[in-house]
N, C-alpha and C positions, 0 to 999 in steps of 0.2 A: 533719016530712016532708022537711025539707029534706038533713037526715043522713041518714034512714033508706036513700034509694037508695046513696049514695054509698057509704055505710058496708057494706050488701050487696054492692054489687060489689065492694067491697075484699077484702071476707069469701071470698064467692065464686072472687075468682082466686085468693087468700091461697091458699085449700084446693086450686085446681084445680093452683096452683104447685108444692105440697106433694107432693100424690098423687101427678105426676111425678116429684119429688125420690125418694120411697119406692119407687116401682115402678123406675127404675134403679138403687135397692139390692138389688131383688130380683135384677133381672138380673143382677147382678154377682155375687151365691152360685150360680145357677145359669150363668153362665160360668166362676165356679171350679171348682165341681163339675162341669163340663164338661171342664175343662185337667184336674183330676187326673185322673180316668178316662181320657182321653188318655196324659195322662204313665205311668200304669200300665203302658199297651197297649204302650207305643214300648219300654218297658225291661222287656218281659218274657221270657223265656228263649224264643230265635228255634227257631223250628219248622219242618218241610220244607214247601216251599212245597204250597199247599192246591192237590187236583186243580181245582177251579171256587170261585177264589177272587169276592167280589162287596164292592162297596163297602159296601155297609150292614151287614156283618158283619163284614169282615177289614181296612177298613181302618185303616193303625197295625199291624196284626200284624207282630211281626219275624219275618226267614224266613230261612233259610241255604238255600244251591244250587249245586250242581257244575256252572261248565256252559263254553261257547266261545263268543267274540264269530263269529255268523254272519252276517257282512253288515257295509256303510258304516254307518257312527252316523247319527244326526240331529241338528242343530245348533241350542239356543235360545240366542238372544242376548239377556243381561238384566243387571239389576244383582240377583246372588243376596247371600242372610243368610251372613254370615261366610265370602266367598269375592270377594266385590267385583263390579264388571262383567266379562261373559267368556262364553265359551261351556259353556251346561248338553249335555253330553254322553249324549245317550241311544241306547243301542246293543241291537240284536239278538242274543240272546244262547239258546244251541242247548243245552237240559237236559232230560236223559233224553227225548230224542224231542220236546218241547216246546220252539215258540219265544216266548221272552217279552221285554219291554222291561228294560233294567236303566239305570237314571240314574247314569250312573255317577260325576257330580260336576262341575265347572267346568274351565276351561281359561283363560289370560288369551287376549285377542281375537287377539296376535300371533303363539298358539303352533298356535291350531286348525288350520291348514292341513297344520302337520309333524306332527300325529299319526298315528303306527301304534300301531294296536293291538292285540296279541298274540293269536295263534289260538293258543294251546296252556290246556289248561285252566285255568279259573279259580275258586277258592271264593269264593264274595260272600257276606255279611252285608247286611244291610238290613233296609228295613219295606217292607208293603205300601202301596204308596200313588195316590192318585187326586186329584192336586193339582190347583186352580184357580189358574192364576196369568191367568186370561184377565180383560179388563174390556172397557168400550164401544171404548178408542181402542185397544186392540191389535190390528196389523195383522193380515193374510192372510201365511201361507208363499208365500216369493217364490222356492222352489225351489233354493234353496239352504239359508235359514234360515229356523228357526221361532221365533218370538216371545213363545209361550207354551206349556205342556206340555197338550196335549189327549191326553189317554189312546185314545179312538176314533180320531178320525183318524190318529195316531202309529200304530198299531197298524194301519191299514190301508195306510198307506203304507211300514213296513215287513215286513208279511204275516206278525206276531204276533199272537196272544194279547192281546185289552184287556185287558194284565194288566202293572205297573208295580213295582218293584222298587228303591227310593233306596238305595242301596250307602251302607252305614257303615266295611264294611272290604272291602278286599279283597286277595287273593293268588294270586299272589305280586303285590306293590301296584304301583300304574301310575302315572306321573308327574300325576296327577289330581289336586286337591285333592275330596274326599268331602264335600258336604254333608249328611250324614244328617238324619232325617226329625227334626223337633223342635218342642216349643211354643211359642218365641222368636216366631214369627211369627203366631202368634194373635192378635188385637185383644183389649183389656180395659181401655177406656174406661168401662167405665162410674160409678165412682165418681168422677169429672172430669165427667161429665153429671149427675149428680145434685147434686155443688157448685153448678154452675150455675143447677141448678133451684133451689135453696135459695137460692141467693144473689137470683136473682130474686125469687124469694118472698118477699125482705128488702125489695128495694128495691120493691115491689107495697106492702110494710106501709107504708115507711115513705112513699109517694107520696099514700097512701088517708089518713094522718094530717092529710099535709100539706095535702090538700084539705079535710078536715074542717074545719082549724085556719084553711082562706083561709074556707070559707062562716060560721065563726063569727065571723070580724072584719068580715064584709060584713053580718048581722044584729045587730049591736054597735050 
């Protein structure tokens, strides 16, 4: 009796350790198979923007559009994927009678104030997109800048369309660096979680032994 518990709960986490190790293997074929289908979406031959476009179906679609910046931009201050810290430029933009948001890409922080930006047509490329760049510590718009891209409120405070636009090309091109929409910024931790769990599971084995190995020299 003296093994039997010990050796159960060892058994016991062994397995509970384990399951976890296996179930963050799963999630990790289904976060891959999540990025390709993504990766698909983002690189697929761009289409005229959709009359009522909606997140759960269009977002990721790429989309071309003729159209004129109508109106001051909106200004998020962050540190963006392969553009560094600076200002994410999101501007009002006037296509076929429709007004929508288009992201039109970064600025470094000292150059935001001297831009103009061209009223004469423009073709954009991009995806549709509906970013979360929001978390608990991001502030409130201070009226000047915004902090993170919120599609609703953006769009009511410029008197657009909740409808989103990350410009991949544009022309005739603007002194903007374009971060177009991409899977770089995905999370895909989970085969580093699942080492973890295994490795737990190692040192669970080899702790249960040890205990075995002290209750047999203490009935020795």
């Amino acid at each position: 009796m003296r093994f039997v518990i010990p050796a159960l709960f060892g058994l016991t986490g062994f397995a509970v350790l384990c399951a976890l190790g296996v179930w963050q293997l799963q999630r990790m074929d289904w976060k891959h198979a999540m990025i390709a289908e993504i990766a698909s979406r983002i690189d697929a031959v761009p289409v005229p923007l959709p009359d009522k476009p909606v997140e759960s179906t269009d977002n990721f679609t790429p989309v071309t559009l003729t159209g004129t910046v109508d109106g001051e931009p909106l200004r998020v201050l962050g540190a963006w994927r392969a553009a560094g810290t600076g200002f994410r430029i999101i501007a009002p933009v006037l296509t076929d009678g429709r007004r929508v948001m288009v992201d039109l890409g970064v600025l470094p922080v000292d150059a935001a104030d001297t831009l103009v930006l061209p009223r004469t047509s423009l073709r954009i490329t991009g995806n549709l997109n509906w970013p979360d760049d929001q978390n608990a510590g991001t502030p409130e718009p201070d009226g000047t800048n915004w902090y993170a891209r919120d599609v609703g409120p953006m769009a009511q405070a410029l008197g657009t369309e909740s409808v989103m636009v990350v410009a991949a090309q544009v022309e005739p091109p603007l002194p903007i660096t374009h971060v177009p929409v991409g899977i770089d910024g995905i999370p895909d931790n989970h085969l580093g979680y699942a080492i973890q769990w295994f490795g737990l599971a190692a040192v669970w084995v080899g702790m249960t032994l040890f205990l075995l190995w002290r209750i047999r020299r203490r009935t020795i």
